[in-house]
ZAMARGU-4260 file (C-alpha; in steps of 0.2 Angstrom, whole numbers, plus 5000, padded with zeros to 4 digits):
<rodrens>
0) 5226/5094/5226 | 5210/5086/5226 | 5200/5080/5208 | 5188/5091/5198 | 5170/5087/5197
5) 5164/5086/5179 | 5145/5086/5176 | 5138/5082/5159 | 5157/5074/5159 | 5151/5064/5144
10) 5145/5080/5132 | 5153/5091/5118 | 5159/5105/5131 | 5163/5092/5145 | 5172/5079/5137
15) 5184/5091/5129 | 5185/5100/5147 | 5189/5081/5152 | 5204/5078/5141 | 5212/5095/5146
20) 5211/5093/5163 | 5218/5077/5163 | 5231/5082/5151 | 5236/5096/5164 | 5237/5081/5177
25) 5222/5086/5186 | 5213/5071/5192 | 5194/5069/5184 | 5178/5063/5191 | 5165/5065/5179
30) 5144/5063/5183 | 5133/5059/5168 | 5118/5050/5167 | 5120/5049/5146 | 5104/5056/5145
35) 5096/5049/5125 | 5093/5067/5121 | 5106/5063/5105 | 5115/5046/5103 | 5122/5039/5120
40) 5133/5029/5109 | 5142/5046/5104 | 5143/5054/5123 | 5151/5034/5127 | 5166/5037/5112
45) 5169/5055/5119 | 5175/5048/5137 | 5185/5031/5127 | 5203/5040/5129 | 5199/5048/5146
50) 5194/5030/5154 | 5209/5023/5151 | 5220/5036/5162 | 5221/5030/5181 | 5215/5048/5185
55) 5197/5048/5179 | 5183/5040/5187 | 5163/5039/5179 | 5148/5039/5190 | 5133/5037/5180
60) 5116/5047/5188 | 5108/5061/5188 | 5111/5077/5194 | 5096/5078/5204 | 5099/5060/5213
65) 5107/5066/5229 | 5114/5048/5230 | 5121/5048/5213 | 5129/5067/5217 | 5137/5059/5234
70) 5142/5045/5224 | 5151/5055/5214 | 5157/5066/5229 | 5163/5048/5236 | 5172/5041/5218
75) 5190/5053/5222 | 5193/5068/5236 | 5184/5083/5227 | 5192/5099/5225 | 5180/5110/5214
80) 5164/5106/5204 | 5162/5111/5185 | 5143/5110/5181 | 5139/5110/5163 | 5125/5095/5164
85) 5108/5101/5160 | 5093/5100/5148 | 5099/5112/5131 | 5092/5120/5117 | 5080/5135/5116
90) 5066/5126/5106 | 5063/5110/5117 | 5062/5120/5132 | 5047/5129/5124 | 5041/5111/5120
95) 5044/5105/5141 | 5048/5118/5153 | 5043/5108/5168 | 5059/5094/5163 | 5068/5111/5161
100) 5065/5119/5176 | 5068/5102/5185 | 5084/5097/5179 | 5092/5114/5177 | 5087/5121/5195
105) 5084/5106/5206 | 5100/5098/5200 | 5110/5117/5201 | 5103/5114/5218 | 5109/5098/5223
110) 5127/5102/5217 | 5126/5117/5227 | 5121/5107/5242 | 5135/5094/5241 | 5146/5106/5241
115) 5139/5117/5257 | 5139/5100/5264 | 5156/5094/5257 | 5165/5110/5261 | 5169/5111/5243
120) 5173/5127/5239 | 5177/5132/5219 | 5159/5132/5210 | 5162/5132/5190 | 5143/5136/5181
125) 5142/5133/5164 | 5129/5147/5160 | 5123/5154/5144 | 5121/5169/5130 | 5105/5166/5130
130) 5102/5176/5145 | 5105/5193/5138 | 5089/5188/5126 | 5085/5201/5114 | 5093/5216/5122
135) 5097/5229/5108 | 5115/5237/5115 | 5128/5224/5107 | 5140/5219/5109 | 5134/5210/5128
140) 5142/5213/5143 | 5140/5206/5160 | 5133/5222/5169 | 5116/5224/5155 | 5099/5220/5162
145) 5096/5203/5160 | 5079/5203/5166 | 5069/5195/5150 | 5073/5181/5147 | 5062/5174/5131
150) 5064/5155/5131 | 5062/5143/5148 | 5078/5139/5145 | 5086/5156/5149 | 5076/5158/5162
155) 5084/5145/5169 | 5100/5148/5166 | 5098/5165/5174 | 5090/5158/5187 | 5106/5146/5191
160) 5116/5161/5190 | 5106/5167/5208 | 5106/5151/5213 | 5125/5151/5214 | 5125/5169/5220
165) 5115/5165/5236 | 5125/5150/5238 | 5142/5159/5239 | 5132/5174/5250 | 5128/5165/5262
170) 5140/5148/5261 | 5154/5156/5255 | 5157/5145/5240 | 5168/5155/5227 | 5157/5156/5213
175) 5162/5158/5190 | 5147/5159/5181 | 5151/5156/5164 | 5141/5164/5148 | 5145/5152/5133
180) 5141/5159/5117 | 5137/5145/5103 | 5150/5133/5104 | 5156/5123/5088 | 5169/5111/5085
185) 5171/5091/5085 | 5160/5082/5096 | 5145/5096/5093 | 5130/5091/5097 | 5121/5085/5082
190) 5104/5096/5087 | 5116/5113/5088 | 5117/5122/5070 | 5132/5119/5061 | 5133/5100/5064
195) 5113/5098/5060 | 5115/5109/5044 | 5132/5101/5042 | 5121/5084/5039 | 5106/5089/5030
200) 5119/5098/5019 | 5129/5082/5014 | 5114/5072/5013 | 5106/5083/5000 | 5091/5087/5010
205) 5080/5103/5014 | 5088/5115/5028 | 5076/5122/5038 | 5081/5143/5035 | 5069/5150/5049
210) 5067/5171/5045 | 5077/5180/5032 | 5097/5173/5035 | 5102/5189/5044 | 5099/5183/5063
215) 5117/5180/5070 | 5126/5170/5081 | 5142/5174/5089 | 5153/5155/5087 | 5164/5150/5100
220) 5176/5137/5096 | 5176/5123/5108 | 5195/5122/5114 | 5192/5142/5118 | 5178/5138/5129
225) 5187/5125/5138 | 5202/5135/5140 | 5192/5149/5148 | 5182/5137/5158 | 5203/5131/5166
230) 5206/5150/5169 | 5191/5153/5178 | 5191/5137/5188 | 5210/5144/5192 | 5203/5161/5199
235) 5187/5159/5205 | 5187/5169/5220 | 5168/5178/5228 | 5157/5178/5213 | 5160/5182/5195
240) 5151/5181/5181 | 5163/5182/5162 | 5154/5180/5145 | 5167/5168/5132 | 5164/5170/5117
245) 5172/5170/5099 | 5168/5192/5100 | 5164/5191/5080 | 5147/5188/5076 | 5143/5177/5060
250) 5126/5180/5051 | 5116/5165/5045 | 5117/5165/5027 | 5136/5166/5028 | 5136/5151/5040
255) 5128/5140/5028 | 5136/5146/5015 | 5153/5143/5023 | 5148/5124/5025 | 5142/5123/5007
260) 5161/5128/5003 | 5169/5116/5014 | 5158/5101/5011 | 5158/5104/4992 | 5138/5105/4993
265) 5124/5117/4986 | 5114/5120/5000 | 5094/5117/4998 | 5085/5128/5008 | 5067/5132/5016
270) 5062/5146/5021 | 5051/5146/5036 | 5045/5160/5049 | 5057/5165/5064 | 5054/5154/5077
275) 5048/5156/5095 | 5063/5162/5108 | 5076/5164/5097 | 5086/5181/5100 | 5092/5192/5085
280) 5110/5190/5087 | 5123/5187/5099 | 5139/5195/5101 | 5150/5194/5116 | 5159/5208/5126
285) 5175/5197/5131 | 5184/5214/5139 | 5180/5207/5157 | 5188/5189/5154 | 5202/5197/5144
290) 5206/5210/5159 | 5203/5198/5173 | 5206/5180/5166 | 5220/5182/5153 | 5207/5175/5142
295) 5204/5178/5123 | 5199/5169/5107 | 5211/5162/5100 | 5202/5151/5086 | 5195/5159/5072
300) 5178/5157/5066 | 5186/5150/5048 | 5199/5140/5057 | 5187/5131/5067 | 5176/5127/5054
305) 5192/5118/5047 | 5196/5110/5061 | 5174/5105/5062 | 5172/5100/5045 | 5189/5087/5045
310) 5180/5081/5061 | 5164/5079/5052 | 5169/5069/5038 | 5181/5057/5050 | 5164/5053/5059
315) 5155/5051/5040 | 5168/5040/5035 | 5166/5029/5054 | 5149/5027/5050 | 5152/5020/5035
320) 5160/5009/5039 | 5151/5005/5053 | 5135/5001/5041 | 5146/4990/5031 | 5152/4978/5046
</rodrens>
C-alpha cells in the first residue's frame, strides 16, 4: 500500500492525523509550507516524533506550487491525499478574502490535478461547520441548504466541497468531504477559543466576550476528528460528505467558565458587540457517520478539557523554562 499525503502535515488537526497514521503503520508524506500565521516554531515541535520514523517524509511548499505538490507526489508512491492545509478562521477571512480564496480554492485545485494526473484515486477534504452558516433547524445535517455562507471562509469551504465533487464526476476520484466542528485539544491553535481564552485567562488579562455568552459551539475533541478522518480515508468510495462533531453543543459562558475552573482563574471579561460572520451555534447531526463510518464521539467535552488543560500548562511550564535558558 502506497503513503498518505498529509497537507497542513505540520498543523493541530494534521500532525495528530500524522502520528496515527503512522502508528497504524501507514507510510506518511506530509506538505507544509509552515505558514507564520501562529508560531512556526510550534507546527516544527508537532512533527519532532514523526521525523524520526523511517516512514515519514517533509516536503516544505505551498499547496498552490505545482512543483512543490509533484515534489510531494515524487517524496514516496502516493496512495490517497488528506487535504487539511488552508487559510483558517472566520474573522481574517473578512480582513483578506483574496489570500482566502487563493489558497483555499487554487491550492484545493492543484491537489485535485495531481491527482487526475497521478491516477490517485482516495481524496480526503478537510471541510468545515461553518458551511451550514446560520441555518435555524439544529442540529446540522448533510442534506440542509448550504447556500449562504456568511464569512469568505465558508464560502470557500463550500466551494471546495464542489470542487471535489466535479473532480470525482468527471475523473472518477473517490471523494470524503469532511465537516469539522470546533476542534480542541493539545496542539490547538492558539487563535482558536479555548487556547487564546486559555492564555488571556492565565495571564490575568481582559477576554474579549463578543455578544451576550449564549452563542454556542459544538467542541470536537481532536483524537475524534482524527479517528473519523482514518474511517473515512478507509471508505471513501463516489462522493460523500459526513459532518464530525462532538453532537453536544457548549454555550460560551460555560466554556469560560469551565477554563476558569481548571486553570484556577477568575476570568476578566469584556463585553463587546457580536462580530461580523459568526454563526449562532453549531451543533452536529453525527447519524450519517455513525450509520455509514462506524464513527462516534468518544471523548467528552469535560474529559477533553482535561486532557487540553494538562497540555496547556506542560507547554506553560516549557516556556518557562525556555525564558530562563
Amino acid at each position: 500500500m502506497g503513503a498518505v499525503l498529509v497537507t497542513g502535515g505540520a498543523g493541530f488537526i494534521g500532525s495528530h492525523l500524522t502520528d496515527r497514521l503512522l502508528a497504524d503503520g501507514q507510510d506518511v508524506v506530509i506538505l507544509d509550507n509552515f505558514d507564520p500565521f501562529y508560531d512556526v516554531s510550534a507546527k516544527r515541535r508537532n512533527l519532532e516524533a514523526a521525523l524520526r520514523q523511517p516512514g515519514c517524509r517533509l516536503v516544505e511548499g505551498d499547496i498552490r506550487d505545482v512543483a512543490s505538490v509533484e515534489a510531494a507526489f515524487d517524496a514516496l508512491p502516493i496512495d490517497a491525499v488528506v487535504h487539511l492545509a488552508a487559510r483558517a478562521g472566520v474573522r481574517p477571512s473578512i480582513e483578506d478574502p483574496v489570500l482566502y480564496t487563493s489558497v483555499n480554492l487554487d491550492g484545493t485545485v492543484c491537489l485535485l490535478e495531481a491527482c487526475r494526473r497521478r491516477g490517485v484515486s482516495r481524496f480526503v477534504f478537510g471541510s468545515s461547520s461553518s458551511v451550514y452558516g446560520n441555518n435555524a433547524k439544529v442540529p446540522f445535517a448533510e442534506d440542509d441548504p448550504v447556500d449562504h455562507p456568511i464569512s469568505p471562509y465558508a464560502a470557500t469551504k463550500r466551494a471546495g466541497e464542489l470542487l471535489a465533487h466535479t473532480y470525482h464526476h468527471l475523473f472518477g476520484i473517490e471523494i470524503a468531504c469532511l465537516r469539522f466542528f470546533t476542534v480542541f485539544g493539545p496542539r490547538q491553535r492558539p487563535d482558536l477559543a479555548i487556547r487564546k481564552f486559555a492564555e488571556l485567562m492565565a495571564a490575568g488579562r481582559e477576554i474579549p466576550v463578543f455578544g451576550d455568552g449564549t452563542t454556542g459551539r459544538d467542541y470536537t475533541f481532536v483524537d475524534d476528528i482524527v479517528d473519523g478522518i482514518v474511517r473515512a480515508l478507509d471508505r471513501a468510495s463516489a462522493f460523500h460528505i459526513w459532518n464530525l462533531g462532538g453532537s453536544q453543543p457548549v454555550l460560551l459562558n460555560d466554556l469560560i467558565a469551565r477554563l476558569a475552573r481548571g486553570l484556577g482563574r477568575a476570568p476578566v471579561l469584556r463585553r463587546l458587540p457580536p462580530q461580523p460572520g459568526d454563526v449562532n451555534r453549531t451543533w452536529a447531526d453525527v447519524s450519517r457517520a455513525k450509520r455509514e463510518l462506524e464513527w462516534a464521539p468518544a471523548t467528552s467535552f469535560e474529559r477533553g478539557m482535561d486532557v487540553f488543560l494538562e497540555w496547556f500548562e506542560a507547554e506553560r511550564l516549557r516556556a518557562a523554562s525556555g525564558s530562563r535558558t
